[in-house]
C-alpha positions as CSV (number, residue, x, y, z in Angstrom):
1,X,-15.7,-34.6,-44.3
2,X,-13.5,-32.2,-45.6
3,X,-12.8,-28.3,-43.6
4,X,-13.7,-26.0,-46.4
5,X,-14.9,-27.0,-49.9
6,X,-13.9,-24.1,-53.1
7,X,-17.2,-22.9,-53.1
8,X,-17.8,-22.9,-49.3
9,X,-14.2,-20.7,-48.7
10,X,-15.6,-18.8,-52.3
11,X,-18.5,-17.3,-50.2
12,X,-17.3,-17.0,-47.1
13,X,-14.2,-15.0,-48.4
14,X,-15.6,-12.9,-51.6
15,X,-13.2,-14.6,-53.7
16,X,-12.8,-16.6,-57.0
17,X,-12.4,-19.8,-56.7
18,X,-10.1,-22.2,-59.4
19,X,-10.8,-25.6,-59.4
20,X,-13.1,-27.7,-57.6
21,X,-10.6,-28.3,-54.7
22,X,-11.1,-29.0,-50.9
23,X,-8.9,-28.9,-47.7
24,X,-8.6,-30.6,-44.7
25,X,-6.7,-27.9,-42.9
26,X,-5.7,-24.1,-43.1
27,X,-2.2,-23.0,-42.8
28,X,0.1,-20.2,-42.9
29,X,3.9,-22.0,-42.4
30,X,5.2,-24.2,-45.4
31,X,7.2,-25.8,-42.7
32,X,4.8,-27.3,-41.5
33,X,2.3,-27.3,-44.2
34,X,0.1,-30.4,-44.6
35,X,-1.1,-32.6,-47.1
36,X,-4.9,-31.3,-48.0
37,X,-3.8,-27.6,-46.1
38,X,-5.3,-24.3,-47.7
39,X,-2.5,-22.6,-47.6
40,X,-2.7,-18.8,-46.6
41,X,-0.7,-16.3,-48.5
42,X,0.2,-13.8,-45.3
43,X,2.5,-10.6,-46.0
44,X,4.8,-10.5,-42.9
45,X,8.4,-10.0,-42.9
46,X,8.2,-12.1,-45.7
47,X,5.3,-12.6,-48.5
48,X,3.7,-15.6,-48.4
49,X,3.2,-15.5,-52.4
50,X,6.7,-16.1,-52.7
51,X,5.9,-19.6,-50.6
52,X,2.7,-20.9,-52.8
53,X,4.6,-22.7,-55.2
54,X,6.6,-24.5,-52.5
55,X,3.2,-25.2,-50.4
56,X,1.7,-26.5,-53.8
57,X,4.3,-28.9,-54.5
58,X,4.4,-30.2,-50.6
59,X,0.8,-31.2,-51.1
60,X,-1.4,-28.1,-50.2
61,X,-5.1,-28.8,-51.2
62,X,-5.3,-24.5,-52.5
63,X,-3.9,-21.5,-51.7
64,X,-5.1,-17.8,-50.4
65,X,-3.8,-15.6,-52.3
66,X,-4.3,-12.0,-53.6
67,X,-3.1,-12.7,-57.4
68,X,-1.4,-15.8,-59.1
69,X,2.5,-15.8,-57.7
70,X,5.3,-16.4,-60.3
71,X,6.1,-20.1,-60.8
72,X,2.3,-21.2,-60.2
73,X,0.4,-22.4,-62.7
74,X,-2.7,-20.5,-64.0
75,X,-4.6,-23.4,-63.4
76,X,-3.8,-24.0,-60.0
77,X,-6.3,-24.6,-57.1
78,X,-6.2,-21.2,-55.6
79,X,-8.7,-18.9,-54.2
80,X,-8.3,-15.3,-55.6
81,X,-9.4,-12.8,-53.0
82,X,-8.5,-8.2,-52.6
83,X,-6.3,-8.5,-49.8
84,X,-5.6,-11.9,-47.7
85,X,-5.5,-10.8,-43.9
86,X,-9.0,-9.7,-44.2
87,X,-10.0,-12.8,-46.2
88,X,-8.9,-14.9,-43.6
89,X,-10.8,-12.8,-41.1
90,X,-13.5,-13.9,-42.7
91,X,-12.8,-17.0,-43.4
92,X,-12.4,-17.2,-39.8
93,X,-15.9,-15.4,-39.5
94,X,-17.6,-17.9,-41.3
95,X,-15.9,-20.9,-40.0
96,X,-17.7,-19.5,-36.1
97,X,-20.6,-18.9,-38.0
98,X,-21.3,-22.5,-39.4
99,X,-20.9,-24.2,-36.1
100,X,-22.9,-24.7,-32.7
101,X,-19.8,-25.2,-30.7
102,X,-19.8,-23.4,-27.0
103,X,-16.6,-20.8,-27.3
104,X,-15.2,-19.6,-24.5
105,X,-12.4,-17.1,-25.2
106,X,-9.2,-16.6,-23.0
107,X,-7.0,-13.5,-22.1
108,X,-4.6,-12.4,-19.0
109,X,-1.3,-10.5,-18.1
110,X,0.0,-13.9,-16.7
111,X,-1.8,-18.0,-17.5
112,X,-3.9,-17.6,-20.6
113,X,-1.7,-20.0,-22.8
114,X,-1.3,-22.7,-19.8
115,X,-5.5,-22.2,-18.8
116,X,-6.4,-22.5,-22.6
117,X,-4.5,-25.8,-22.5
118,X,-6.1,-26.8,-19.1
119,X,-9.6,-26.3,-21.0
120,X,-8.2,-28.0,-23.7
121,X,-7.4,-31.3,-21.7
122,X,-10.6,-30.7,-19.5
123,X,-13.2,-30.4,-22.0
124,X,-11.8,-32.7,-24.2
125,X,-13.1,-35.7,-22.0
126,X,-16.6,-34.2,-22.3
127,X,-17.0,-33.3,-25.9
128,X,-15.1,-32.5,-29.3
129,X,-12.9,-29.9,-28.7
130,X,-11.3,-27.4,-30.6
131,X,-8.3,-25.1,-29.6
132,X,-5.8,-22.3,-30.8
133,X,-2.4,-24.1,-31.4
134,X,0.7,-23.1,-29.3
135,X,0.2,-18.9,-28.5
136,X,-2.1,-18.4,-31.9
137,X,-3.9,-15.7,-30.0
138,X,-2.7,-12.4,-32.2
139,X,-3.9,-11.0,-35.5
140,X,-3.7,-13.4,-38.0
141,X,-3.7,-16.6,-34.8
142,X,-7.4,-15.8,-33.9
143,X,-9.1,-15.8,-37.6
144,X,-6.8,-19.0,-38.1
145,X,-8.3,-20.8,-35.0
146,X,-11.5,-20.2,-35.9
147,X,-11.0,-20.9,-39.7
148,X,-9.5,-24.4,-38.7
149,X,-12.9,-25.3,-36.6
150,X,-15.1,-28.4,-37.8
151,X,-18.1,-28.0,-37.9
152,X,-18.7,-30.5,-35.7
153,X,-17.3,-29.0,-33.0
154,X,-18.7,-29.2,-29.2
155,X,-16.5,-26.8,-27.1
156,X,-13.7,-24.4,-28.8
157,X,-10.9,-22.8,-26.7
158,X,-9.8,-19.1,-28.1
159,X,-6.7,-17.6,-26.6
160,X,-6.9,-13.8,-27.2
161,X,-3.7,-11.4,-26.8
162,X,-2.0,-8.1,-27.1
163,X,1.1,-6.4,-27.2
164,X,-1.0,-2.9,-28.0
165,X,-4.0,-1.2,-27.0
166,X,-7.0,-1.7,-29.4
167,X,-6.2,-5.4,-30.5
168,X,-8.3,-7.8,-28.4
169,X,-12.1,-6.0,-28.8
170,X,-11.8,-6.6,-32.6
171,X,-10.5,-10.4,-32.2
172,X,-13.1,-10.9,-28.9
173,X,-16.4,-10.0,-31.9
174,X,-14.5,-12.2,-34.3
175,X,-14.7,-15.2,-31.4
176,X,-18.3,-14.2,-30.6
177,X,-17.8,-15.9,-26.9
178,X,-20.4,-17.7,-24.9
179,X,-17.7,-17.0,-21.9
180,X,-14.9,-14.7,-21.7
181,X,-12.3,-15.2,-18.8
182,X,-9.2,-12.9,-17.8
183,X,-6.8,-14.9,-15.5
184,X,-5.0,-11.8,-14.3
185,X,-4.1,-8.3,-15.0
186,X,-0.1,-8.0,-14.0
187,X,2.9,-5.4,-15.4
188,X,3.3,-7.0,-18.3
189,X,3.4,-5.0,-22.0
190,X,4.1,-1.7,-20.0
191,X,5.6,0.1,-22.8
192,X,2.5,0.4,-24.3
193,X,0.2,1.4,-21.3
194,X,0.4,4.3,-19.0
195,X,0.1,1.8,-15.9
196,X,-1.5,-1.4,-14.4
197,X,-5.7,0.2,-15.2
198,X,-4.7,0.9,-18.5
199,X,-3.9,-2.7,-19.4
200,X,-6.9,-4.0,-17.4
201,X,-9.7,-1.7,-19.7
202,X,-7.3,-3.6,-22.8
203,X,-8.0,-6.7,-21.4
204,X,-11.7,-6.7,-20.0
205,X,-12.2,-5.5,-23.9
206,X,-13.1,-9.5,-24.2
207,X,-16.4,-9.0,-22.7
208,X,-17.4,-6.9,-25.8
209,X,-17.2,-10.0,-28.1
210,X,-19.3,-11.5,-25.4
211,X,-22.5,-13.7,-27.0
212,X,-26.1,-11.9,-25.3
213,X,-26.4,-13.6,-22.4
214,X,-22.7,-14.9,-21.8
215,X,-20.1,-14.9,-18.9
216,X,-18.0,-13.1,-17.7
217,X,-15.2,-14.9,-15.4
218,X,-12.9,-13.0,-13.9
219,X,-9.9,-12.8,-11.3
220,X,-11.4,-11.0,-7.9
221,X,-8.1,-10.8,-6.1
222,X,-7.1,-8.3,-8.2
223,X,-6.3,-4.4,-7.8
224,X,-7.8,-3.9,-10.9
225,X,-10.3,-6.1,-10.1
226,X,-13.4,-2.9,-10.3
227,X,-12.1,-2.3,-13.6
228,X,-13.1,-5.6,-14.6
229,X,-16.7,-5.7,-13.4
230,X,-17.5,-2.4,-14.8
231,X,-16.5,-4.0,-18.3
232,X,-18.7,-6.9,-17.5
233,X,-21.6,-5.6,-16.6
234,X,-25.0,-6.8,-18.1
235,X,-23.4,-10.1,-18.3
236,X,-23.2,-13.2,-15.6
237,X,-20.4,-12.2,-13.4
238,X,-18.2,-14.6,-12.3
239,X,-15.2,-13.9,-9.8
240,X,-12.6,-16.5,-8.9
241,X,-9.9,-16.3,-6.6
242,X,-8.5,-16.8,-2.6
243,X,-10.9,-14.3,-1.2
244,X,-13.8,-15.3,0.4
245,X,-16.0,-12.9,-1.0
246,X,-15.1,-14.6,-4.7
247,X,-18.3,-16.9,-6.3
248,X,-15.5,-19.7,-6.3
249,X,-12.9,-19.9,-4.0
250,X,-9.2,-21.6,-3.9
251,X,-9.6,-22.5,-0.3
252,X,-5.7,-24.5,0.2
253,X,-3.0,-25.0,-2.3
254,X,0.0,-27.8,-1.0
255,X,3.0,-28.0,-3.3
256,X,5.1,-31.0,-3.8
257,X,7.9,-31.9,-6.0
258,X,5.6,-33.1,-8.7
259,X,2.2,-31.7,-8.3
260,X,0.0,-29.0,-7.1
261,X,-2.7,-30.3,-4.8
262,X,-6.0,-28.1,-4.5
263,X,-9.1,-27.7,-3.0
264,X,-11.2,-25.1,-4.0
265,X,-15.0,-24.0,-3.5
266,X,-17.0,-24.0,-7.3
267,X,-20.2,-22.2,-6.6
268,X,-20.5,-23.7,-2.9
269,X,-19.2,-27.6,-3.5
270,X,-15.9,-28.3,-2.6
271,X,-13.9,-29.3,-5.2
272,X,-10.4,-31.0,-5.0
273,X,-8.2,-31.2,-7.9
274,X,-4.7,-32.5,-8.5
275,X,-2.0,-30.7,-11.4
276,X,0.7,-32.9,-12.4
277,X,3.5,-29.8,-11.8
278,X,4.3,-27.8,-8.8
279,X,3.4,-24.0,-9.1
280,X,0.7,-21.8,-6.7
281,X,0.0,-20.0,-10.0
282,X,-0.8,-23.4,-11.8
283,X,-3.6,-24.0,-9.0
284,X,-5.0,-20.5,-9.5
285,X,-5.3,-21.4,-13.4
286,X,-6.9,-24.4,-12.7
287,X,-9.7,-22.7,-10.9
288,X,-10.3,-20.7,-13.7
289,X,-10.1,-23.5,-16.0
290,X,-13.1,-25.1,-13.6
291,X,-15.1,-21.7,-13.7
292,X,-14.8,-21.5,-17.1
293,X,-15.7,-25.4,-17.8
294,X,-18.6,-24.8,-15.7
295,X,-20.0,-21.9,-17.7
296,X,-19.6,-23.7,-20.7
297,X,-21.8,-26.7,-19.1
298,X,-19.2,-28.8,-18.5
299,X,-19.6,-31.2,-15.4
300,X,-17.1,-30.0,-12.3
301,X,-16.7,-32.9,-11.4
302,X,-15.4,-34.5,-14.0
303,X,-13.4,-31.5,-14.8
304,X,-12.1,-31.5,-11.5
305,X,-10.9,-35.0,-11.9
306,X,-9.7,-34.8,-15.3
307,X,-7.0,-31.5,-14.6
308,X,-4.5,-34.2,-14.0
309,X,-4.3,-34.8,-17.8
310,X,-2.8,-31.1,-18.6
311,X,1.1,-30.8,-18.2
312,X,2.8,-27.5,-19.3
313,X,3.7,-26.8,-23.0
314,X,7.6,-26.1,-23.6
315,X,9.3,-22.9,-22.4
316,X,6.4,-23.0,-19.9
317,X,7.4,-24.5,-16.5
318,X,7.8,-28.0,-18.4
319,X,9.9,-30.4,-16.1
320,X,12.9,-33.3,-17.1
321,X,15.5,-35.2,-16.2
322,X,18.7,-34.9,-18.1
323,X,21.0,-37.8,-17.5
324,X,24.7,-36.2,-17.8
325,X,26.1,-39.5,-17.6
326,X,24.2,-42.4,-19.2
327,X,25.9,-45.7,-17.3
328,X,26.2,-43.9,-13.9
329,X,22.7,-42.3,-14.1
330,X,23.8,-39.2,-13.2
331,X,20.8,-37.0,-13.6
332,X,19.8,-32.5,-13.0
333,X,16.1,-31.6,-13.0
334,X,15.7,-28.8,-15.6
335,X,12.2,-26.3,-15.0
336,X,12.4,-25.0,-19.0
337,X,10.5,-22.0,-18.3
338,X,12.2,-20.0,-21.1
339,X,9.1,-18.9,-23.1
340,X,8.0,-15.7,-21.2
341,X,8.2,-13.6,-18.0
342,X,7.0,-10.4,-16.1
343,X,7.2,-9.8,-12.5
344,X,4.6,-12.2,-11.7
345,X,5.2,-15.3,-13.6
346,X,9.1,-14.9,-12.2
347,X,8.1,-14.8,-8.7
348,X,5.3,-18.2,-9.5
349,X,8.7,-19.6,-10.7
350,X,11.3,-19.1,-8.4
351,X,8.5,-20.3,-5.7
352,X,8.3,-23.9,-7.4
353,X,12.0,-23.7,-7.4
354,X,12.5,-23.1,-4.1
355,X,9.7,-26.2,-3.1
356,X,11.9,-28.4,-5.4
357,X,14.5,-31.2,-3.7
358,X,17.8,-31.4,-4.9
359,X,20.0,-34.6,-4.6
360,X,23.2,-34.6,-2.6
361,X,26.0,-36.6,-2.7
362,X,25.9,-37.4,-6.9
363,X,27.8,-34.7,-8.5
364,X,31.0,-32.9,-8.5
365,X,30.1,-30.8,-5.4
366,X,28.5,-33.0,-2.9
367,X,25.5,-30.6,-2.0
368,X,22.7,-30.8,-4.7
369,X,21.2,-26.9,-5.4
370,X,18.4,-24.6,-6.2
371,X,19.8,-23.0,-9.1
372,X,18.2,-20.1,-11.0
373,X,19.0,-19.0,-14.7
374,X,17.2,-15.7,-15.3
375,X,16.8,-13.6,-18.5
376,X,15.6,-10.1,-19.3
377,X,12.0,-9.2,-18.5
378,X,11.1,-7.2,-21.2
379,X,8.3,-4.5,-22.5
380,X,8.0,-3.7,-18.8
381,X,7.8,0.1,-19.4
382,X,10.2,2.7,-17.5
383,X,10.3,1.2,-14.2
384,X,11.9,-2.0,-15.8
385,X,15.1,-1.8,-14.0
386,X,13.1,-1.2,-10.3
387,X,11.0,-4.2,-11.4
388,X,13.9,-6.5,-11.5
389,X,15.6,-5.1,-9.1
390,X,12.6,-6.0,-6.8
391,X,12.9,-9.7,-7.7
392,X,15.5,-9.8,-4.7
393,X,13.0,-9.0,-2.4
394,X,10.9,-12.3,-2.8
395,X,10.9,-14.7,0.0
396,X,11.2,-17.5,-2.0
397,X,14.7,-16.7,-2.9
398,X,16.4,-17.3,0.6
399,X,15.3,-21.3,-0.4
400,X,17.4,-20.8,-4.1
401,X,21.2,-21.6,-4.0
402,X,22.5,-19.3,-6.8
403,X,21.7,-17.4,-9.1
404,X,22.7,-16.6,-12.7
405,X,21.4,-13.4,-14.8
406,X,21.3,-12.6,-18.5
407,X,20.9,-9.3,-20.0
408,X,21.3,-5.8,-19.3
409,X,17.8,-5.4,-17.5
410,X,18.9,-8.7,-14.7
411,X,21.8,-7.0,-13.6
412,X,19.8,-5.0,-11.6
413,X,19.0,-8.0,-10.1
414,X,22.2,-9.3,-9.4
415,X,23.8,-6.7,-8.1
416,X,21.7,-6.9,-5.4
417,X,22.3,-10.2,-4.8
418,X,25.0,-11.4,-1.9
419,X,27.5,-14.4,-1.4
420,X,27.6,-17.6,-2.8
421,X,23.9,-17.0,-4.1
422,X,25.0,-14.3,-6.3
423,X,26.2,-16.4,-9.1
424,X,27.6,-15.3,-12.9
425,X,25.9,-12.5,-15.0
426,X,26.5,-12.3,-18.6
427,X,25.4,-9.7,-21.5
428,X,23.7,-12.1,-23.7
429,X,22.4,-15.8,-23.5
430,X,25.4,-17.2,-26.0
431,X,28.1,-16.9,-23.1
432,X,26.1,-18.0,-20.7
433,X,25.4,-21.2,-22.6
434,X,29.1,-21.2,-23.0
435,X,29.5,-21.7,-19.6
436,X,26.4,-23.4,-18.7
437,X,28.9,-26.2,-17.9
438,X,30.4,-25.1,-15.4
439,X,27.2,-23.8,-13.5
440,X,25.2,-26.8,-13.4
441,X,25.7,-30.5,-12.1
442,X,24.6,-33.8,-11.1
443,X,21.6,-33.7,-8.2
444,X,20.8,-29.8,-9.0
445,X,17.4,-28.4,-10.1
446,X,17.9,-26.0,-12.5
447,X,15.6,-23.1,-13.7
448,X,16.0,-21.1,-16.6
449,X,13.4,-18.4,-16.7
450,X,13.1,-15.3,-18.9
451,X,11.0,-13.5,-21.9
452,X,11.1,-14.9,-25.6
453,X,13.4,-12.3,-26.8
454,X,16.4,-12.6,-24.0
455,X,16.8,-15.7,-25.9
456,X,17.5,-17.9,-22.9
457,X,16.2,-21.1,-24.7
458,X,19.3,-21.1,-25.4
459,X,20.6,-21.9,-22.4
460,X,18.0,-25.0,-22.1
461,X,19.6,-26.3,-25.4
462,X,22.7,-26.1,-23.6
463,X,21.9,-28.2,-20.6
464,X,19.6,-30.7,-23.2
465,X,23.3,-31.1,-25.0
466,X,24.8,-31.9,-21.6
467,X,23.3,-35.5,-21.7
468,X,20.1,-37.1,-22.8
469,X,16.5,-35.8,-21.9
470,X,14.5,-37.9,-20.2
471,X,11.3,-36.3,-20.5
């Protein structure tokens, strides 16, 4: 059964079809276009007209476009709309409308990529599920979620986000939820909010998308925590957290070196449930991940049990072996969690670094370590400098042998730092990966932690090239 026939994307979009074409899929990249896509003709910092030709000939089933591009036929399958990013919106409209899946949409400072996964692997087991690829949770990442939805589908996982205030309300009534969840409100996005309340009211915006009758799920640790009830009220309130008080509970958390072991109280049952990576703030995702399941009508149990299926997406706390000498099977442990980072999600980090177990005796110096490799925290707002500065105070960093910082923002860190812990700091990501060498060997565990654009994925391409990943 095809995604979208020319007449069904005709009416949903206002547009003129050509041809009597239909797609399997919907897509805005020609990188990664596939056979059958509709491919979407989005104006970014480049015009996707100038990429319809290329799509066509790579096998696209039609294109979205606002007028026929130079180099395309006049007969090609296309579908003629005004203006594409609102055509896509409702295309994206239309494609929630049609179906009688249960939606639960997903936002938070800190956890909504890794809890959309966990309800990805979780209600998967129990139904046909349909979630946003990678971080789609923006704009253009929502309406193309929900355009991408079969019909036939049982359970679909939206991840909502924002750099700005005013962006997730609009995408939340686009979703229509049956549950709405925000992990946690945390100083992240700063520069665009006054303080910490002003990026709670941005995110507890979700419950206005919220289906009549829905669910609210919430963190209830939280100093913003009123803020979030007052946004949800005349829905089902659910709290999660370690407070008593909470409707569900995380009662004990016990790290290892490769998983997080939980028990947690859903709704009076205990519940115990096992993540297949170390990291305290993996558990408290988790227990969202079961709230939310549950809301959805999902079984715990089998929720519970099934957890162990998630493992974290690249950049995200993802875990491997390199072997730095193939016939000697000299191997580091690399923690690649180079796709984000604010104040909390650095401190969730270093904690599962500092629980980690080096090896001794392999490696140029006989001592395996706890090494960090930190990056820039950025959009933090004013008190950015303070707020990396305050990374120092941590306990978890007396467990971490050294530490290296990139960026103008982590010095402030490092200067703070003392002794043989206070390793190398560098300007940009390029030298350090130029000495990444010399920082790193045999029997350490090595953490490189910092937001997208400090570009410290670099320096986890430069430990990959030191041998072979065996992940």
């Amino acid at each position: 059964m095809s995604l979208w026939t020319a007449n069904e994307a005709a009416r949903a979009t206002g547009g003129t079809a050509q041809g009597d074409w239909s797609v399997d899929g919907v897509s805005i990249d020609t990188r990664t276009i596939q056979s059958g896509d509709l491919f979407v003709a989005l104006k970014d910092i480049r015009d996707g007209h100038d990429f319809v030709a290329q799509a066509l000939d790579k096998g696209a089933g039609a294109a979205l476009v606002s007028h026929i591009p130079d180099g395309v036929a006049a007969d090609a399958p296309l579908l003629i709309v005004d203006d594409v990013m609102p055509a896509l919106e409702a295309l994206g409209r239309a494609g929630r409308a049609r179906t009688d899946a249960r939606v639960v949409a997903v936002t938070g400072s800190v956890g909504k990529t890794s809890t959309k996964e966990m309800l990805r692997a979780v209600l998967s087991a129990q139904g046909r599920t349909h979630a946003a690829e990678a971080s789609y949770n923006n704009h253009w990442g929502v309406p193309l979620t929900l355009a991408r939805m079969p019909v036939d589908t049982e359970f679909a996982v939206i991840e909502i986000g924002m750099n700005h205030p005013g962006e997730i309300a609009p995408l939340s009534k686009l979703a229509r939820p049956h549950v709405a969840m925000v992990t946690t409100v945390a100083a992240a996005h700063l520069e665009a909010f006054d303080d910490l309340a002003g990026i709670a009211r941005e995110k507890a915006a979700i419950f206005q998308g919220l289906e009549p009758g829905g669910v609210a799920v919430i963190n209830g640790d939280l100093e913003t925590t009123p803020i979030l009830r007052d946004a949800a009220r005349g829905f089902d309130l659910q709290s999660f957290g370690e407070a008593e008080a909470n409707d569900h509970q995380l009662v004990h958390v016990s790290l290892t070196p490769d998983a997080t072991i939980c028990k947690a109280n859903v709704a009076g049952d205990d519940q115990l449930f096992k993540i297949a990576t170390p990291g305290r703030h993996f558990a408290m995702n988790g227990l969202a991940a079961l709230v939310a399941a549950r809301a959805m009508g999902a079984d715990t149990t089998l929720t519970a049990r099934n957890m162990v299926n998630w493992q974290p997406p690249a950049g995200r706390g993802t875990r491997e072996e390199i072997t730095l000498d193939a016939p000697e099977g000299l191997t580091l442990t690399l923690i690649d969690d180079a796709f984000n980072a604010n104040p909390t999600s650095m401190l969730a980090a270093l904690e599962v670094l500092g629980a980690m177990q080096p090896v001794d005796g392999v490696g140029r110096i006989h001592k395996g370590r706890r090494i960090a490799i930190l990056g820039d925290m950025l959009e933090l707002g004013p008190d950015e400098i303070a707020l990396h500065a305050a990374i120092a105070d941590t306990p978890f960093l007396t467990a971490i042998d050294q530490i290296h910082c990139v960026g103008p923002r982590m010095k402030a860190l490092w200067e703070r730092l003392e002794g043989d812990q206070q390793g190398i700091w560098v300007e940009t990501a390029t030298e350090m990966s130029s000495q990444i060498h010399k920082i790193v060997d045999a029997g350490d565990v090595v953490l490189v932690k910092g937001s997208k654009g400090s570009l410290v994925s670099q320096t986890v391409d430069a430990i990959r090239k030191m041998g072979q990943s065996l992940r």
